[in-house]
N, C-alpha and C positions, 0 to 999 in steps of 0.2 A: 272829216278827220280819219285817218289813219289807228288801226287797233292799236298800235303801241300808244299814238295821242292818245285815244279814246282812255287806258289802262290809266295813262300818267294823269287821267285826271277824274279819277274815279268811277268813271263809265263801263257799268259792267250789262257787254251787250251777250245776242241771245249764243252767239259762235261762242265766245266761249263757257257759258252756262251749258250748250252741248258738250263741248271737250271736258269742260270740269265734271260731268254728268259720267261721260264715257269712261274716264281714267281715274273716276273714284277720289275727284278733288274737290273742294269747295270752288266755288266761282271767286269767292273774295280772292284766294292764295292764287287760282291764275292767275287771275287779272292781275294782281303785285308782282309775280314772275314776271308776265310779259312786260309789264313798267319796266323793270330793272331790266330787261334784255337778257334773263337766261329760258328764256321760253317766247315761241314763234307761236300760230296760225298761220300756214303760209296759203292763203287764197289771196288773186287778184282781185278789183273792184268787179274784171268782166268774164267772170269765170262761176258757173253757179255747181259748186260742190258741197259734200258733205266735210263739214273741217276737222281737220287734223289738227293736234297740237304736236309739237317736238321740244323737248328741254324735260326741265328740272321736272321730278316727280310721277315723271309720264314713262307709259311703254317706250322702248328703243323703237323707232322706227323703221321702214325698210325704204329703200330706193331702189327700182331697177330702171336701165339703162337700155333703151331701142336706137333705131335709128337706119337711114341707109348710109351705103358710102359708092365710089364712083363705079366699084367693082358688082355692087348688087344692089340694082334695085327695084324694089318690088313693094306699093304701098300697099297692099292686100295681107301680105305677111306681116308687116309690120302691124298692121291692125290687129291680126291674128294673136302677135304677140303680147300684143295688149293686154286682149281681153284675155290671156294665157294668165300675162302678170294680176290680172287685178284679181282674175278667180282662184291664185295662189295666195294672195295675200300681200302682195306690193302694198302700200300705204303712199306712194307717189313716183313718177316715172319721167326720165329724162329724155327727149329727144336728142341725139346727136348726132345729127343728120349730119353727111357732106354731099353729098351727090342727089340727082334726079332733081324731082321738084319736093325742096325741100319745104317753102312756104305753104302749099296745099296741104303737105306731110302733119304739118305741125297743127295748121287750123284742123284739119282732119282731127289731130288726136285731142284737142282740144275740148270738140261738139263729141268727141263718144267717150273719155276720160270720166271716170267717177271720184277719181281721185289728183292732188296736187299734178301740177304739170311745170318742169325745170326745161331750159334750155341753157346752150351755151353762145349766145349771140356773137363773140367773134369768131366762130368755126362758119357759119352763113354769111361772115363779113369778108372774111379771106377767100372764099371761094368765091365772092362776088368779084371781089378786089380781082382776084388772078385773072378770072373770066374777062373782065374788062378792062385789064390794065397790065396783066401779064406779070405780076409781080407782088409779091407781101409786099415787099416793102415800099410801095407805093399808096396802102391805104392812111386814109384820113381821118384825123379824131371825129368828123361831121361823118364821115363814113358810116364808125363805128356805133355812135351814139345814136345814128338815124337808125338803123339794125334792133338796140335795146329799144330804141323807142316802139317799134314796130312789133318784137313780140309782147312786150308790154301791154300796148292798144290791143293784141290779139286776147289777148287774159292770160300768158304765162304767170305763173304761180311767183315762182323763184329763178333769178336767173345767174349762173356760175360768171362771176367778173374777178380777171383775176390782177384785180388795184396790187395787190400787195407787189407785186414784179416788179421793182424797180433799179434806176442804173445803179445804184448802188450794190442791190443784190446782186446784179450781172458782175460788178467787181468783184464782190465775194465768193461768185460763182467760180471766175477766172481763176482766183487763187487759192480756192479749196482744194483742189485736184480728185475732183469726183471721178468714178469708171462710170458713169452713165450721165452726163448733165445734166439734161432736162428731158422730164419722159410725159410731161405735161402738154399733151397737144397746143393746148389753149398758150400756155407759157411759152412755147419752141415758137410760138407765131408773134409774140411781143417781143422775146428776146434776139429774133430775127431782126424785127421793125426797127427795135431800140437801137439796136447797134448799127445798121447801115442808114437810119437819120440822123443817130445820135443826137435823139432826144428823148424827154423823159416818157414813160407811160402813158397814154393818155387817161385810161380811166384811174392813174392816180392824180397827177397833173388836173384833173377837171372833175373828180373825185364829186366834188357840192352838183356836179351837172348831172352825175351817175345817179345820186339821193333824190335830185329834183326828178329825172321820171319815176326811181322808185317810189318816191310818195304822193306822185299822181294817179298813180294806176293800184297803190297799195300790195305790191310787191315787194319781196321777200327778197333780198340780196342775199345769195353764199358767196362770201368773198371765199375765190379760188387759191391750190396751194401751186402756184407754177411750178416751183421748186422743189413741191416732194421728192422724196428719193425714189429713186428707180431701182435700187438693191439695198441689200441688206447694210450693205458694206458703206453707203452713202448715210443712213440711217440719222437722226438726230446730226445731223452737222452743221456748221456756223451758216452756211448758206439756207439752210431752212428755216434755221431760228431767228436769221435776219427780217426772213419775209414776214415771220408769224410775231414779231416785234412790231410788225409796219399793220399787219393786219388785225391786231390789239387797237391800234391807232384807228387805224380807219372804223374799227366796230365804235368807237364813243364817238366817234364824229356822226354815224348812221343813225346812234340810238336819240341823240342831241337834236336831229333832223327829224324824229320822229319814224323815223324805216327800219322794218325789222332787219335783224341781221343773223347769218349761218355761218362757223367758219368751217372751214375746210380745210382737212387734215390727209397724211400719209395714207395709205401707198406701200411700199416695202420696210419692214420694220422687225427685228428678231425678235420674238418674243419675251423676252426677259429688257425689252424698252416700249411696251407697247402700252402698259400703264402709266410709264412715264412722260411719254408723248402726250396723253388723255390730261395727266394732271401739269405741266407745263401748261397746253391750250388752255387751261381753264383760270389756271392764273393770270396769265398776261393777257387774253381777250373776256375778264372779268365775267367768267360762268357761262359765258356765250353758247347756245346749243354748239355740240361739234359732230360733222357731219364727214366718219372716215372711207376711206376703200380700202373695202376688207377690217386693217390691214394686211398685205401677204405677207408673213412668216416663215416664208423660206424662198428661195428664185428657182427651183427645179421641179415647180408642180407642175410643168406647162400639160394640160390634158386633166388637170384635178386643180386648177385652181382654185375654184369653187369652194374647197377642200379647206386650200393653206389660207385664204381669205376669211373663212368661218371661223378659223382656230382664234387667228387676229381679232377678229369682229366682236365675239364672246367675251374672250377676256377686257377690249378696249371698251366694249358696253359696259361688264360689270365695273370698270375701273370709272366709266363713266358717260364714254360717247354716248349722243343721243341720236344718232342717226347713221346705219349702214348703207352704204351703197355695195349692191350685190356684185360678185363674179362670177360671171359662165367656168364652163371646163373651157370650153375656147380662147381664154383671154392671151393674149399675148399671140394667137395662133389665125384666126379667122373671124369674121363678123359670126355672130352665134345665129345658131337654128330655134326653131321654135322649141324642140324638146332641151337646145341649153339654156334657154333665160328661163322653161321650167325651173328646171332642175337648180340653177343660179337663184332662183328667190326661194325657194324651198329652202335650201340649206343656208341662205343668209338667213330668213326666219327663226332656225334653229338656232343660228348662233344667236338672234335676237332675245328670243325667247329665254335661250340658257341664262343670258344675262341679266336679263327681270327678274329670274328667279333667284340667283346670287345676289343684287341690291337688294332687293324687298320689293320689289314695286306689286302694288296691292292686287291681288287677284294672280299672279303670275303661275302661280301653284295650282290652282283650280283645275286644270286640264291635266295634269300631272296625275292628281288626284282620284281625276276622274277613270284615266287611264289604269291607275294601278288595282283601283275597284273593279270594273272590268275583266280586268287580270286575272283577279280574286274569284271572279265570278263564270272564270272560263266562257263569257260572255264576249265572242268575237264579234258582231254586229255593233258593239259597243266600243271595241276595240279599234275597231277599220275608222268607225264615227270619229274618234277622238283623234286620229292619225292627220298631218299634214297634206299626203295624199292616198286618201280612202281608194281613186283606181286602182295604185300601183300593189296596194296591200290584197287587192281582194282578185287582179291577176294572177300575185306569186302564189297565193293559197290556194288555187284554181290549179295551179301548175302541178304542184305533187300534191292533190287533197289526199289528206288524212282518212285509215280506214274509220275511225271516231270522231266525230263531225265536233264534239269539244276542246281538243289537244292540237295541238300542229304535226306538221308530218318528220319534224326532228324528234320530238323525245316520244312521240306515237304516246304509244302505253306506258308508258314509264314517264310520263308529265310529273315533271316535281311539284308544281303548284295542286294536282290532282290527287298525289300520293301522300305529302303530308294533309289535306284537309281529310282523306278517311283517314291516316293515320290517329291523328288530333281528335274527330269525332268517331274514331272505329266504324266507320263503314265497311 
């Protein structure tokens, strides 16, 4: 059986008696979540990690995003990257590979992952497709299914299908009059397909074929957003809410089937619609965890997007998402360095973090707490402790030390947390 069977039939096994342990739930109320489909475990049957839960009740999650492409490859870094992400705090990590040898890539991060493992199986289809065929639009539904089936058998965790793309959205698309159409890799490579066979999707078209490996191998489907917006300006438009109509549909078909299901959300979104985005998805894919990028908040961060993505992230967690996917400063610019996908999951973090703290989710405060005590105590080795990165803090303070090994070297002697506690006790 499959956890969501197992849930819907009152099987409460030991995975989520861990998750329920870790995030301060009872095992009875996961287990009922994950029944109903607004809460995941995304591990495969051949994947042996520690589990994660994503959805209703639970910490926001993080995702961060590796990979090579045809311009840089190098599987040593990306390992590096890895273990960067997971000693930051990732909670699960996407290959997106296009280039080199992506299959060794992927088994690679698989045996050294401690955590969930996502892929996007038609980015390794298309690149196959081209290699041997010279063409997108020459790949085959047996193509692409053989690809899911494959990283599947390997223990991918979750894998990004993006069913929801369909001719009809490409209609929609047509006559929306978007400034960016489609900035969805995965999406620009079916809406390619679809239009010069002119036929339908496949993984929507054979949709029951997509559920049957995922509930052989007990993988986690995020149905993909092809059609997010690419700017601001594109934002909530008919063409989006088409697809997120169809992938409403396809989530009760997955949960029916027994396979968990993620959806996936925006992308570029002005802030003042980023909780509305959150609370739409959750209507119409009936509570479904939602799993955003970022989203970006503004299109002029290129060098800080990390930034306008956090802004997004925070508010779209506290309004509800349950899952960030991080961005480098490099996004839109270059494949990222090892000190960007740092730097990328630190500051998704925070935006994660802020957000547990604004819903309630239990414990979220606890490091906050612990920080402002510290504070109180002019106790810096307590302080660096509680910091996201204890390095970076305990370099900058290295850099100008203070003549008074208490105060920092901005307010020196004049420390206001210093000057009112003798005030208050007359010291």
């Amino acid at each position: 059986m499959t956890r969501l069977e197992s849930a819907k039939k009152g099987i409460i096994t030991d995975e989520v008696k861990l998750v329920a342990a870790s995030e301060g739930l009872t095992p009875e109320q996961l287990s009922a979540d994950i029944a109903s489909g607004v809460s995941v475990i995304p591990i495969n049957r051949n994947h042996a990690i520690t589990p994660i839960g994503i959805g209703r009740n639970m910490r926001t999650k993080i995702n961060a995003n590796i990979g090579t492409s045809k311009d840089r490859i190098s599987v040593d870094e990306e390992m590096e990257k890895l273990a960067v992400l997971v000693k930051y705090g990732a909670d699960a990590v996407m290959d997106l590979s296009t280039g080199g040898p992506i299959k060794e890539l992927r088994q690679m991060m698989l045996k050294k992952s401690p955590v969930a493992v996502g892929t996007v199986p038609i980015y390794e289809t298309i690149v196959r497709t081209v290699a041997q065929k010279g063409s997108i639009a020459k790949m085959t539904a047996d193509d692409l299914f053989a690809v899911i089936e494959e990283h599947a058998a390997d223990g991918v965790d979750f894998v990004t299908a993006h069913a929801g793309l369909t001719m009809k959205a490409i209609e929609r698309l047509k006559s929306e009059g978007r400034i960016l159409d489609v900035v969805s890799r995965g999406g620009s490579f079916l809406v390619e397909w679809i239009i010069y066979n002119e036929k339908e999707n496949p993984l929507y078209e054979q949709y029951d074929r997509l559920c049957d490996i995922a509930y052989k191998y007990d993988m986690t489907l995020s149905l993909g957003d092809g059609m997010r917006p690419g700017c601001l300006a594109d934002a909530t438009d008919r063409t989006q809410l088409e697809e997120l109509l169809t992938l409403g549909e396809l989530r009760d078909r997955a949960v029916e089937r027994n396979v968990q299901v993620i959806i996936e959300g925006p992308g570029h979104v002005p802030l003042n619609q980023v909780e509305l985005n959150v609370k739409i998805e959750k209507e119409i894919c009936k509570g479904a965890p939602f799993y955003v990028l970022g989203p970006l908040v503004t299109d002029i961060g290129m060098g800080y997007d990390h930034i306008t993505a956090a802004i997004g992230g925070a508010v779209a967690g506290a309004a509800g998402a349950d899952f960030l996917c991080y961005v480098t400063p490099s996004e839109h610019i270059r494949l990222p360095t090892i000190e960007d996908v740092k730097e990328g999951v630190i500051v998704s973090k925070l935006a994660a973090h802020a957000a547990d703290i604004a819903k309630g989710v239990k414990g979220a405060m606890d490091a906050d707490m612990k920080m402002a005590r510290a504070r109180k105590a002019l106790d810096w080795n307590g302080q660096i402790a509680c910091s996201l990165n204890p390095d970076k803090v305990r370099e900058w303070r290295a850099e100008v030390p203070p003549t008074e090994t208490e105060v920092c070297s901005m307010c020196g002697e004049f420390c206001a947390i210093r000057t009112v506690e003798r005030a208050l006790h007359k010291k």
